[in-house]
N, C-alpha and C positions, 0 to 999 in steps of 0.2 A: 625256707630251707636253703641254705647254702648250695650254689650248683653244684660244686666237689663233694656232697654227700650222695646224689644221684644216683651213681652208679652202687654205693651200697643200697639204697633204698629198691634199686631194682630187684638187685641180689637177693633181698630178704621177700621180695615179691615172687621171684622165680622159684625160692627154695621153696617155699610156700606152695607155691602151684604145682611142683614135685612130690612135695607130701600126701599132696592129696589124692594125685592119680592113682597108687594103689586101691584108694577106698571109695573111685568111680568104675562105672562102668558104662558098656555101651556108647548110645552117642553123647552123653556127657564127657567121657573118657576121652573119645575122638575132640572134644570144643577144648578140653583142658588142654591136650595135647598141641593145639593150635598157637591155646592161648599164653602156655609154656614155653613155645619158638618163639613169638613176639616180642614176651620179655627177655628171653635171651637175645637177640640182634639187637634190640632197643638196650641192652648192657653192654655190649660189646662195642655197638656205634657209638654209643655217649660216651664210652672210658676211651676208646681211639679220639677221639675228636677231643675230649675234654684234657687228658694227660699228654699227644703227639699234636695234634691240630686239625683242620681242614682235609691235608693232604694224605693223614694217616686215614685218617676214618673213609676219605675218596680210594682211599690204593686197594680199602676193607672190601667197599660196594663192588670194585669193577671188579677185582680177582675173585672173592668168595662167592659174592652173589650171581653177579653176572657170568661170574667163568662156572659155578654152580649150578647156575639153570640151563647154561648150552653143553657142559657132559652129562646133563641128566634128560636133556633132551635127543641129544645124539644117543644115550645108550636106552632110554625108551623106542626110539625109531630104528635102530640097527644092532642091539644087544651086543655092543665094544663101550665102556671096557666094566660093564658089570655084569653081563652075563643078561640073558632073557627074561625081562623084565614086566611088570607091568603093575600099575598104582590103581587102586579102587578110589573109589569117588566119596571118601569118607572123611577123607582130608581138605576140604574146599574146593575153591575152585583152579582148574586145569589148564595149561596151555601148553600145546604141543605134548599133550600129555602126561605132563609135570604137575603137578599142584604148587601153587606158588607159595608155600608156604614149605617147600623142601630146602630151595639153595639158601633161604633165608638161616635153617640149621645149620649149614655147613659156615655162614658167617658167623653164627652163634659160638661154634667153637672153634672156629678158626684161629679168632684172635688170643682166648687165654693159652691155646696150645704153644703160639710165635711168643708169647711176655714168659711162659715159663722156660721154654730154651732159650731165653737169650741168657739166665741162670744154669742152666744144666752145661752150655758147650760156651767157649770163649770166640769161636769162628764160626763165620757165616754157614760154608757148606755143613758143618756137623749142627749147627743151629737150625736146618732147612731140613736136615736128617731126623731127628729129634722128634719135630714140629709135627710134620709128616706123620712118623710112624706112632706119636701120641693119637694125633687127630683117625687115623685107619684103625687104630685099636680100640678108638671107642666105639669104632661101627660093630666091634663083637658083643657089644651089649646092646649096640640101638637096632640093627638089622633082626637079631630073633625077635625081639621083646614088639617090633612093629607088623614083622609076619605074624606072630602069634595073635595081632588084633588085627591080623589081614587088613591094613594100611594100604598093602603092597603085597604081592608074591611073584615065584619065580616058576617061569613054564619045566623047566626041568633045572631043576635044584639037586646035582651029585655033579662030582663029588662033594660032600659036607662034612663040614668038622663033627669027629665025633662027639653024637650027646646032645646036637645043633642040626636038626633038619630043616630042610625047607628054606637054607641061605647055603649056593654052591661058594665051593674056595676060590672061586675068581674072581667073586664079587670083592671078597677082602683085600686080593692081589688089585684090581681095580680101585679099590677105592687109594691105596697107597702109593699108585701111577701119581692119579688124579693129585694127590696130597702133597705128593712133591712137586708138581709143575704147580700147586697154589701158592706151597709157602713161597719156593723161588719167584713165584711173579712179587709175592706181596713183599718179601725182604725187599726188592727192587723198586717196586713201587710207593711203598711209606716211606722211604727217602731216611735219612740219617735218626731223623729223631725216636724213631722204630728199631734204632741199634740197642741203643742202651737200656739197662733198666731200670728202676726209677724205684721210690717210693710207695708213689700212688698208683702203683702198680697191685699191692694187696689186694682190691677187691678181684680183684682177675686170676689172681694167684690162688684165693680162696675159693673160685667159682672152679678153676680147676682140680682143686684137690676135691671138693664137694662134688663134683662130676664121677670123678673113680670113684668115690670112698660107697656116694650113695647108689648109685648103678651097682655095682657088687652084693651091697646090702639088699636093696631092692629085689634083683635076680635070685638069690638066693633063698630069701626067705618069704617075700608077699608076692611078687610073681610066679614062682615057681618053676623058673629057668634055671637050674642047678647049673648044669653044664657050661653055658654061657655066663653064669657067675664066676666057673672056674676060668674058662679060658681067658676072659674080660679083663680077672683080678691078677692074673699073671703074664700078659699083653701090653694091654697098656700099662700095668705098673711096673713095667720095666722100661715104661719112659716117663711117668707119672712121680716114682717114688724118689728116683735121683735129687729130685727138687728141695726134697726135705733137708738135708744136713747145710745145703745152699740157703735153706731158708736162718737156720740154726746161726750160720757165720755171717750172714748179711750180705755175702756174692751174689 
């Protein structure tokens, strides 16, 4: 197999592991869920490394993951900037509270969130805006959809979006703190080749559009998050959908 097919090949392995989590449950549900962030960091580090280089895929690790596990570790030990938190033991194994397999999500979409706005905005600051407020808006599908399988929950969870119990509004306002101090470090730190956008960029571009389109779907109809399908599909798709007519004219 050609190494530049890799990152589809993941892709069609992740989609896959997506489809299937509706029609598991319990602790099979929990191992698919595990095994569903693996393949996404494992897409995301190999399409940075394979289409920017070394430096992009390095700028991935320190900011997403690394900067990932110490706000997820500060806001398990002192409840800033998510709100009163705390992770069940059903996600593997734990440091500092964390389960090592969270900051590795936040790598997981980190990167298609930075390759679709460098499409949507022509400058940096509005490209870090973008990034940001994609990547926070998809916590409106992933934060109910993982309470609901008690992953995680919150000691006092109000105020809440309504329709959405059990995830307070800070946690969202937090995650979008967090979301702009990633992308600003990562624009800075992937160095130049992380400006542009590229061709081989599609499997990234398709991981993101398959991120909203299936989350919404999901939510709505085999989970049975209504609410959170609403809020999710008009949240992020109001950083999500701009992408489209960019995709149509080839910017």
């Amino acid at each position: 197999m050609p190494i530049r097919r890799l990152p589809w090949v993941l892709l069609g392995a992740l989609v896959l592991a997506q489809i299937c989590y509706p029609l598991t449950t319990g602790d099979t549900r929990a191992h698919l869920t595990v095994v569903t962030v693996l393949l996404g960091v494992a897409f995301s580090l190999a399409h940075a490394l394979l289409t920017r280089g070394p430096r992009a895929a390095g700028a991935l690790l320190l900011t997403a993951t690394l900067g990932g596990f110490a706000v997820e570790a500060v806001g398990v030990a002192t409840g800033f900037p998510f709100g009163d938190y705390e992770y069940s033991g059903r996600l593997g194994p734990r440091l500092l509270g964390v389960p090592l397999i969270i900051p590795l999500a936040w790598t997981w979409m980190a990167w298609p969130a930075w390759l679709a706005a460098l499409r949507v905005a022509r400058r940096r600051i509005p490209r870090i805006a973008v990034a940001a407020a994609g990547l926070a808006a998809w916590d409106l599908f992933l934060d109910p959809q993982m309470v609901a399988e008690d992953y995680w929950r919150w000691r006092d969870p109000v105020p809440a979006l309504p329709g959405v119990p059990g995830v307070p509004i800070g946690n969202y306002l937090g995650w979008l703190g967090f979301a702009l101090l990633l992308m600003a470090a990562l624009a800075a730190a992937a160095g130049r080749s992380a400006d542009l956008p590229r061709p081989t960029d599609a499997p990234a571009l398709a991981l993101w559009l398959w991120t909203y389109a299936s989350s919404a779907l999901a939510h709505a109809v085999f989970l049975h998050l209504p609410a959170s399908a609403g809020w999710g599909a008009v949240l992020m798709g109001a950083a999500v959908l701009p992408l489209l007519p960019r995709l149509r004219t080839g910017t």
